[in-house]
N, C-alpha and C positions, 0 to 999 in steps of 0.2 A: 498759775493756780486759777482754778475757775471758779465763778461766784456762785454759792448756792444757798445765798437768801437775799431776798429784795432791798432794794432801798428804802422803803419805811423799816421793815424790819432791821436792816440795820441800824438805822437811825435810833429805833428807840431801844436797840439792843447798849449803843454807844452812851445816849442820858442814862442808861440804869445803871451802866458798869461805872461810868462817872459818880452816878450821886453814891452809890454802894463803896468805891472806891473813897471817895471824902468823905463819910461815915466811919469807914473802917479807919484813915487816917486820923479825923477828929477825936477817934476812942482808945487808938492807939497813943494819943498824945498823952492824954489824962491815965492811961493806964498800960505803963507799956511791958508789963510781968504779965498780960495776960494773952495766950499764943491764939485763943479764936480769932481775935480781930488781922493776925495778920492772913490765917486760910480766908476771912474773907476779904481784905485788900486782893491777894490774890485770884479769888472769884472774881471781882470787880476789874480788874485789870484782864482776864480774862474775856470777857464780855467787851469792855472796850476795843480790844485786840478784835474782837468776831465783829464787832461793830466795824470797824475800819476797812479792814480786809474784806469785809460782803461776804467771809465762808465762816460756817462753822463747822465744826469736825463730828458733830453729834448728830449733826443732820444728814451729813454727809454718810456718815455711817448707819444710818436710818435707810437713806435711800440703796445702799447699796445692801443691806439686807432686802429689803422690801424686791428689788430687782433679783436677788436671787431665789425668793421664795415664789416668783412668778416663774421661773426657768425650772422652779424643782415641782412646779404645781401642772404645768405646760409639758412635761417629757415623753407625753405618749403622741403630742404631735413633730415631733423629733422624727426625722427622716435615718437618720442614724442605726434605728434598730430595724432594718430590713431583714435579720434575720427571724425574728421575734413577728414582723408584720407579717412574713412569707406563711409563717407554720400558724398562723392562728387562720389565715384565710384557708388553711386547707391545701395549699399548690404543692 
């Protein structure tokens, strides 16, 4: 799997999903009838996980829209449509 965010950023991706992650533990301890704190334990483990690994899937998925709305913005220099290019020049 390839990395597609930096090492500061994962770095402080890793302290947030830790401190978020012992938050959500610390509150789940005093209060364990209440099911927010374990969606966010798992936010916070989430983030540690994207910290670790150097990918996240959000970005990932950002770039490969962004990459596709340049392909769909770019189609008229697409060599592809020679029949399209033929009949507008006139030949």
């Amino acid at each position: 799997m390839e990395t597609n965010i930096g090492k500061v950023n994962s770095f402080i991706r890793t302290i947030i999903g830790f401190t978020v992650l012992s938050y959500a533990t610390a509150r789940m301890s005093k209060k364990p009838w209440k099911q927010s704190y374990v969606l966010l334990a798992l936010l916070g483990a989430m983030k540690v996980a994207e910290g670790l690994m150097h990918y996240c899937p959000m970005v990932a998925l950002w770039q490969r829209r962004n990459n596709w709305m340049d392909d769909a913005m770019f189609w008229e220099n697409e060599t592809s449509n020679d029949l399209y290019s033929s009949t507008e020049k006139g030949e």
